[in-house]
Backbone as CSV, one residue per row, in Angstrom:
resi,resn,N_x,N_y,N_z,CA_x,CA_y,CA_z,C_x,C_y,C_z
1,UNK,0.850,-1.183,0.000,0.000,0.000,0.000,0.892,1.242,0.000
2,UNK,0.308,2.140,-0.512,1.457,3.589,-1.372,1.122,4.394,0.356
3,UNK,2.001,5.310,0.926,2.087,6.235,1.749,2.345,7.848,0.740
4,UNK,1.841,8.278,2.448,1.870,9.787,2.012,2.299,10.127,2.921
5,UNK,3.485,11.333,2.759,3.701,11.855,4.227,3.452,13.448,3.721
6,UNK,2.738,14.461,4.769,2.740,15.830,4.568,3.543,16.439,5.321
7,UNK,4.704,17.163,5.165,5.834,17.460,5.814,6.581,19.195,5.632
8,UNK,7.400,19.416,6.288,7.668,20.822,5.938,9.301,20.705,5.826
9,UNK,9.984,20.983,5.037,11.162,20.363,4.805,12.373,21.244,5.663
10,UNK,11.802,22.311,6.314,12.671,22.806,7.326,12.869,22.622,8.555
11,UNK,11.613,21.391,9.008,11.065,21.276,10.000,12.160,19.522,10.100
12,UNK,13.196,19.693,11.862,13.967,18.517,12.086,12.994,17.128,12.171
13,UNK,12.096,17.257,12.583,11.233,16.080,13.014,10.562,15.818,11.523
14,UNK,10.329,16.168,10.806,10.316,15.946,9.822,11.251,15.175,8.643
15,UNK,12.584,15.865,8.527,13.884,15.272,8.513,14.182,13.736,8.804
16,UNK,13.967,13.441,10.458,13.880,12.582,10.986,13.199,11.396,10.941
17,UNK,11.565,12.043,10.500,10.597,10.652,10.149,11.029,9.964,8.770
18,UNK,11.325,11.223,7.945,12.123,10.691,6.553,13.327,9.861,6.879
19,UNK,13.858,9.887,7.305,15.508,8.922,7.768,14.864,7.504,8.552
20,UNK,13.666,7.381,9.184,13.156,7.111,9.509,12.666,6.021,8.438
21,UNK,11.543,6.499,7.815,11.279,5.582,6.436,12.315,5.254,5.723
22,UNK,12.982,5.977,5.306,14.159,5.227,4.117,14.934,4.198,5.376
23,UNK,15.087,4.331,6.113,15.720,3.225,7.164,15.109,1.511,7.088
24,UNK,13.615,2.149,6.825,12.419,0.969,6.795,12.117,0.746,5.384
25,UNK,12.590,1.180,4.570,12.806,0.546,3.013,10.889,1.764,2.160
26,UNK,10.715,2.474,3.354,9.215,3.328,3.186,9.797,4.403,2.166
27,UNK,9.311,4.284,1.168,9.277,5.242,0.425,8.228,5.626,-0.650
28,UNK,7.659,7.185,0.721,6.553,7.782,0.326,6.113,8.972,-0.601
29,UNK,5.116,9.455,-0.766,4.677,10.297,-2.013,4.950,11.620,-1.115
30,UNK,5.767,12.509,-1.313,6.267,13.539,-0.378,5.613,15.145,-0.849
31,UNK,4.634,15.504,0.151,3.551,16.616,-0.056,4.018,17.608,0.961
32,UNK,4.850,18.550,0.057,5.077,19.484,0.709,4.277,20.704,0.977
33,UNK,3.425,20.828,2.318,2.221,21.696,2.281,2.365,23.189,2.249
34,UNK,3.665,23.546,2.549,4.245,24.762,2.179,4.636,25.208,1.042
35,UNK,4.846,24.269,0.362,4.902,25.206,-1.160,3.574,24.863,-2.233
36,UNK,2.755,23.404,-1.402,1.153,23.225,-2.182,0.450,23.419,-1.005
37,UNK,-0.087,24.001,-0.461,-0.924,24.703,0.473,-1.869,23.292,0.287
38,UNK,-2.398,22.777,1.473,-3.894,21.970,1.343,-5.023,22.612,1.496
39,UNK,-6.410,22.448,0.802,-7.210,22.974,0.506,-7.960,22.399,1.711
40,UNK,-9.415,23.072,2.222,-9.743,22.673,3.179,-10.595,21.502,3.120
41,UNK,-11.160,20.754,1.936,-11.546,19.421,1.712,-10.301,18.132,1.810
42,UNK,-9.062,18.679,1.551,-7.610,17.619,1.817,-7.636,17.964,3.178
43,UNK,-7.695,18.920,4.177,-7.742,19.108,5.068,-8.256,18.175,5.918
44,UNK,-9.671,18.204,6.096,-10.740,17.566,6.244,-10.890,15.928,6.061
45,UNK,-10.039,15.905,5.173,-10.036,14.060,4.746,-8.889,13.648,5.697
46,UNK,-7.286,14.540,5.990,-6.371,14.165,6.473,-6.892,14.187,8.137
47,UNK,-8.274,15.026,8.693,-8.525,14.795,9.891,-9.052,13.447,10.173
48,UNK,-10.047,12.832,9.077,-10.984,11.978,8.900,-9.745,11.082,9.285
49,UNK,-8.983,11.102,8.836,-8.098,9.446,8.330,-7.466,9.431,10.337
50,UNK,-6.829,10.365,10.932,-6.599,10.883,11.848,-7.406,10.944,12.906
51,UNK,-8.421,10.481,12.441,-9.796,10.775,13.859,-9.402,11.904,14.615
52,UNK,-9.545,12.936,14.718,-9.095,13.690,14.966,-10.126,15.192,14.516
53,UNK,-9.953,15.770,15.618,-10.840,17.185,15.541,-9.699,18.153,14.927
54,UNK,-10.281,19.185,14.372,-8.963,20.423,14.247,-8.643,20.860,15.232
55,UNK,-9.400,21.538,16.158,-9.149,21.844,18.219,-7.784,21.142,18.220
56,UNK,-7.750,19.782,17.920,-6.691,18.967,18.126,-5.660,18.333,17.629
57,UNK,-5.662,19.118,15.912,-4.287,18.569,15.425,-3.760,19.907,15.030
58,UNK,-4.468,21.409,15.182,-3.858,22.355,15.135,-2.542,23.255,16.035
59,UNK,-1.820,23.529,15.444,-0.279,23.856,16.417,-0.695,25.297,17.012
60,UNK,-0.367,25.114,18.626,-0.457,26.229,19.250,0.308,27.148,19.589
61,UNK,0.705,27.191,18.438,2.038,27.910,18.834,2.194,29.553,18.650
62,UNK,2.840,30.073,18.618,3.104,31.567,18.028,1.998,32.174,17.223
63,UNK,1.994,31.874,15.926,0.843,31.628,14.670,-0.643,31.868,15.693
64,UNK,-0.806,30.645,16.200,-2.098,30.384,16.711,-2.696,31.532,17.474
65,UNK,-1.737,31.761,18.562,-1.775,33.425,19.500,-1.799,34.410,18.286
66,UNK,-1.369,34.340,17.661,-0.913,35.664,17.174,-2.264,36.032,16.077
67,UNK,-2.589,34.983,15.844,-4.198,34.983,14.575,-5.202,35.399,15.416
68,UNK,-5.120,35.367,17.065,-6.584,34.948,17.766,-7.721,33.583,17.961
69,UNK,-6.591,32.827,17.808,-7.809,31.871,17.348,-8.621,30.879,18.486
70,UNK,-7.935,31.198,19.737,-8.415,30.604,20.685,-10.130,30.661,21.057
71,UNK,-10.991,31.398,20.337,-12.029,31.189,20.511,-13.074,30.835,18.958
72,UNK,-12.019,30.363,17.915,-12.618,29.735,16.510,-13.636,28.633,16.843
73,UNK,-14.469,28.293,16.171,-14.495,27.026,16.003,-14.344,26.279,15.176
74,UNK,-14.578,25.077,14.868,-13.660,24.026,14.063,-13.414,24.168,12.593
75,UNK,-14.636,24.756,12.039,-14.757,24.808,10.957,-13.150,25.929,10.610
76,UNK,-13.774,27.486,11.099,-12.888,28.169,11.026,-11.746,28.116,11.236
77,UNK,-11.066,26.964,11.869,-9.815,26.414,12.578,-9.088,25.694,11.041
78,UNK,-9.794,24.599,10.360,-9.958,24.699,9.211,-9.566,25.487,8.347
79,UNK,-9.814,26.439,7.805,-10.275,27.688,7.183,-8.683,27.979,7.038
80,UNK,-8.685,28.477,8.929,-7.087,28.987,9.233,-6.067,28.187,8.898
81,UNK,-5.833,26.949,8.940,-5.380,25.876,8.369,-4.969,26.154,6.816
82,UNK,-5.781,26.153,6.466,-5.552,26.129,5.185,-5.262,27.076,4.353
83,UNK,-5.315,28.446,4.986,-5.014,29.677,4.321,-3.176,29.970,5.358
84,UNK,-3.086,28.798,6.329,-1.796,29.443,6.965,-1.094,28.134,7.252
85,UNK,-0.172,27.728,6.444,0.621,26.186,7.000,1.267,26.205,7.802
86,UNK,1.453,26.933,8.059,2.415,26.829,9.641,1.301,26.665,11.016
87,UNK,0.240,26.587,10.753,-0.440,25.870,11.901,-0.688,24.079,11.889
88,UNK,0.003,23.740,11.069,-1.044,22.021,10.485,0.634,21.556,11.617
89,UNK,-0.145,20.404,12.146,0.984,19.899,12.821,1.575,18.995,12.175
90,UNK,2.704,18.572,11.784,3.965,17.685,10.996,4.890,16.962,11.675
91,UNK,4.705,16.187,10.640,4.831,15.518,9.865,3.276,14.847,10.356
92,UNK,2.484,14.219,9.035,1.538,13.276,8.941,1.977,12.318,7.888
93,UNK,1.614,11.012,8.191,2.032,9.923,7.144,0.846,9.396,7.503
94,UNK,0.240,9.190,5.961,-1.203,8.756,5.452,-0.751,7.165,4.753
95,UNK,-1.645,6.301,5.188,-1.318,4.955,4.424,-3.136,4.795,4.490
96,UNK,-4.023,4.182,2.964,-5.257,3.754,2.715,-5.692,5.017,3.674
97,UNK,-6.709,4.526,4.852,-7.517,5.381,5.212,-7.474,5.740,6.793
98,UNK,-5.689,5.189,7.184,-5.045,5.935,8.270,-4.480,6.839,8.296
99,UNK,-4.052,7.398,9.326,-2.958,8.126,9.083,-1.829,8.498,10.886
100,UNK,-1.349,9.230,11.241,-0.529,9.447,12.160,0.243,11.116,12.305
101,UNK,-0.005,11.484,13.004,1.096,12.271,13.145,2.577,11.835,14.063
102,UNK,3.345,12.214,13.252,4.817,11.625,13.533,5.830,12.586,14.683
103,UNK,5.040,12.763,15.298,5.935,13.646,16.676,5.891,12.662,18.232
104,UNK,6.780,11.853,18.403,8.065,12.055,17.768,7.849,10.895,16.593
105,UNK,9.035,11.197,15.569,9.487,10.267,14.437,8.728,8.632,14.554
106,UNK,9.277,8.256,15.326,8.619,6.763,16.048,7.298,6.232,15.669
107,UNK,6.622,7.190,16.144,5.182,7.239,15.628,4.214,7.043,14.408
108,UNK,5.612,6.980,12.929,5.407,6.336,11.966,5.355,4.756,11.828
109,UNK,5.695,4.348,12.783,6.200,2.592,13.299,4.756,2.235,13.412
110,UNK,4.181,3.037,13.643,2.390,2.447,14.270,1.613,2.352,13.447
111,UNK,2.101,3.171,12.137,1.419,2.903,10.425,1.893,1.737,10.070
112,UNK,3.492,1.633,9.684,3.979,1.091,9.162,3.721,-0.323,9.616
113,UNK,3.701,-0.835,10.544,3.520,-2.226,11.284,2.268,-2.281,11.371
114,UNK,0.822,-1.614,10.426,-0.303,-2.142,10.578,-0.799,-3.281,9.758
């Protein structure tokens, strides 16, 4: 089965899950969301696969404070997502109709061994 990983190529943990796969012979379809922005229906499918709310795979970091977004709701969380990549948390590796976020690296092991 083909993988996907969505990744930011400046980002170490990212780096890492890649060294990671090529270690494990994984070699995936590499979607860099910073230079192809995901639309908020890829969005939406990568939560689906993720079980996962946006509340909860969005990064709280700097970005997040700095937009206001602590009182969005999901949809709009979304929205923000997708108009700003530096909130989507990374690395995700998508296999069929799972997926994972890879923080730390390791965490690709739980795809890969399904």
């Amino acid at each position: 089965m083909d993988y996907t990983i969505y990744f930011y190529d400046k980002c170490s943990t990212c780096r890492k899950t890649k060294d990671l796969l090529d270690k494990h012979g994984i070699e995936p379809k590499y979607h860099s969301y910073f230079d192809n922005k995901l639309n908020q229906s890829e969005l939406e499918e990568i939560l689906k696969k993720l079980k996962m709310k946006p509340s909860e795979f969005i990064r709280k970091k700097d970005l997040y404070k700095e937009l206001n977004l602590e009182s969005v709701d999901e949809f709009g969380l979304i929205v923000a997502m997708s108009e700003n990549p530096g909130l989507i948390q990374r690395p995700v590796l998508v296999r069929g109709d799972q997926a994972v976020v890879c923080r730390p690296p390791e965490k690709a092991l739980e795809l890969i061994n399904v």
